[in-house]
C-alpha positions in Angstrom: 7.6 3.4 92.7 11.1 2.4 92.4 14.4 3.9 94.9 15.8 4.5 92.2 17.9 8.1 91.2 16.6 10.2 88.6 18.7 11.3 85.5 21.2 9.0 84.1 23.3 5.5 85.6 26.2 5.5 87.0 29.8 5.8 85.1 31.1 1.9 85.0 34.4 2.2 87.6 37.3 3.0 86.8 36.6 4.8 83.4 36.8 8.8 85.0 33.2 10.4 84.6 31.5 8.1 82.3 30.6 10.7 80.4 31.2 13.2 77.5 31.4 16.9 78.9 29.0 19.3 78.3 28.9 22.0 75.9 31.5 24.3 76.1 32.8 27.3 74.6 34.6 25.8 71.9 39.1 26.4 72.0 41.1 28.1 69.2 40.6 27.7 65.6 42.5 24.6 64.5 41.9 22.6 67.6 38.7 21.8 67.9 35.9 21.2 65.7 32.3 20.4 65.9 30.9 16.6 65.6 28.0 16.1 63.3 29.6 17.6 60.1 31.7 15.3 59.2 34.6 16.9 61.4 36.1 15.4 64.3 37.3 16.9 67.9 40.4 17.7 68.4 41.9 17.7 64.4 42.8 20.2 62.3 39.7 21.3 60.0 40.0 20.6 57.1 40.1 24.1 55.3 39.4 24.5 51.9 42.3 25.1 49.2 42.8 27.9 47.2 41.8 26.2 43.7 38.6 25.0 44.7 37.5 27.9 46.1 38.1 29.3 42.8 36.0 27.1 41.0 33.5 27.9 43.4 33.0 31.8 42.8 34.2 30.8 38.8 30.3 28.9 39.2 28.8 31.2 41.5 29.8 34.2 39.3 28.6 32.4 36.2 25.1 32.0 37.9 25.2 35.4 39.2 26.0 37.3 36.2 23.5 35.2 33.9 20.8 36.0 35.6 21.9 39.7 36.1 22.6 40.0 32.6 18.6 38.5 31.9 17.5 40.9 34.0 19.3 43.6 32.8 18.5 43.0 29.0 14.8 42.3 30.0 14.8 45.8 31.3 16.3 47.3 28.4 14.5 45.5 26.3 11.0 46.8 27.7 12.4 50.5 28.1 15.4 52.1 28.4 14.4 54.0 31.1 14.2 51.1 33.3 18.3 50.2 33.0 19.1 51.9 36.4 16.4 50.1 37.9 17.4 47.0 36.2 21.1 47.0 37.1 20.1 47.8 40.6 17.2 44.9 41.0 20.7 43.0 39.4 23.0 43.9 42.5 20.3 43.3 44.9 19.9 39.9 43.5 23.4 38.9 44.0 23.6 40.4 47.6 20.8 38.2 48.5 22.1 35.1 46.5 25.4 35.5 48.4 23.9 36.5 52.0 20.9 33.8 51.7 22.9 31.0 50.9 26.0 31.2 53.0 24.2 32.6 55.3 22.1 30.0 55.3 22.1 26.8 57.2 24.1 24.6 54.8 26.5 27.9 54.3 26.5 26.8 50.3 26.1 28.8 47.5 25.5 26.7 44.1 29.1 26.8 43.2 30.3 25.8 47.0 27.7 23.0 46.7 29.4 21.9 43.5 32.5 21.5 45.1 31.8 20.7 48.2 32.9 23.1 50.2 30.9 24.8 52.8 30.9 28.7 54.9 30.9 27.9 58.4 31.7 29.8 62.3 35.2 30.1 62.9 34.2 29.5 66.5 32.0 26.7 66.5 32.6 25.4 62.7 29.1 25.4 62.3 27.3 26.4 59.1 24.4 28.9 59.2 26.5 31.5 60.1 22.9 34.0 59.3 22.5 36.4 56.6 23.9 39.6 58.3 27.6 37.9 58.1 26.5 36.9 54.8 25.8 40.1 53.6 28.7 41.4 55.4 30.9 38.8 53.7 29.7 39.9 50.3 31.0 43.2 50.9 34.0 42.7 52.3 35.1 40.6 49.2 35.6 44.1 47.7 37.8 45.1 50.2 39.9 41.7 49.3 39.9 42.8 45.7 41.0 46.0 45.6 44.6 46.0 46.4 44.9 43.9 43.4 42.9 40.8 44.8 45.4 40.6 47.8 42.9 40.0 50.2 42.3 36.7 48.6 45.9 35.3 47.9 46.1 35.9 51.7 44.5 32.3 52.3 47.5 31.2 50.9 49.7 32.6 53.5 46.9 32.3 56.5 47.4 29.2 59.1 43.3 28.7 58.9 43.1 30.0 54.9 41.0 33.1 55.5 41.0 35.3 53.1 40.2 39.4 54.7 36.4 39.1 53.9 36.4 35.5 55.7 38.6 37.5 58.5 35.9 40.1 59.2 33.3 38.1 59.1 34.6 35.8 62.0 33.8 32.6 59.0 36.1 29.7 57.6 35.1 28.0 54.6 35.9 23.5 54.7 35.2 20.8 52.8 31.8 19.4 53.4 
């Protein structure tokens, strides 16, 4: 057996510790951000733009209500007692297409996947942000539409474009 130390080599002298530091709690949004996503420490993310956002629920809601109105018609189409039940199996679907994939770990719906753009932590900037927040998110969006969609024009006066429902769900969305 060898005398020599367990764990890593020496720093080279004269270069401070050698080493990069350990995880820690990531600082304020707009000064740090995560490696391995394409984002680098200590710039601002790279937050995405009201427009593109846009196209992305344009898409999302054109998947959405397709398949809602399939499902819906189907319904009818077998009994009209069954609408309710249709228009609710409808909703449900949309919830979970919403919470599963931002919630998910690429935080991309189809439409964010279209345009690259992605629903990550606004503390870590890491997507995945779990299905709870997504759900969460969902509904808030109504809260941003009601006082005549102000809740998402506010990105466009926000320092980290967050619209309310990204703003109680603790999320940012960025370019991928």
């Amino acid at each position: 057996m060898s005398d020599a130390p367990l764990g890593p080599p020496p720093p080279p002298e004269g270069s401070g510790s050698g080493y990069p530091p350990p995880w820690t709690l990531p600082a304020p949004l707009g000064t740090y951000q995560q490696q391995g996503y394409g984002y680098v420490p200590g710039q601002r993310p790279n937050f995405a733009g009201f427009w593109i956002r846009f196209a992305a629920l344009l898409i999302d809601s054109v998947v959405v209500g397709t398949v809602t109105q399939v499902l819906t018609t189907a319904g009818f189409a077998v009994s009209t007692g069954l609408g309710v039940v249709t228009w609710l199996l409808g909703f449900a679907g949309g919830v979970a297409y919403y919470a599963v994939l931002e919630g998910g770990p690429t935080g991309q719906t189809l439409g964010k996947r279209i345009c690259t753009i992605r629903v990550v932590d606004a503390g870590t900037f890491q997507p995945g942000v779990g299905v709870g927040r997504g759900v969460g998110r969902y509904f808030a969006r109504w809260l941003s539409a009601i006082p005549l969609g102000l809740g998402y024009f506010w990105m466009l006066w926000d320092e980290n474009s967050q619209c309310w429902h990204d703003s109680l769900t603790d999320v940012v969305v960025v370019r991928a």
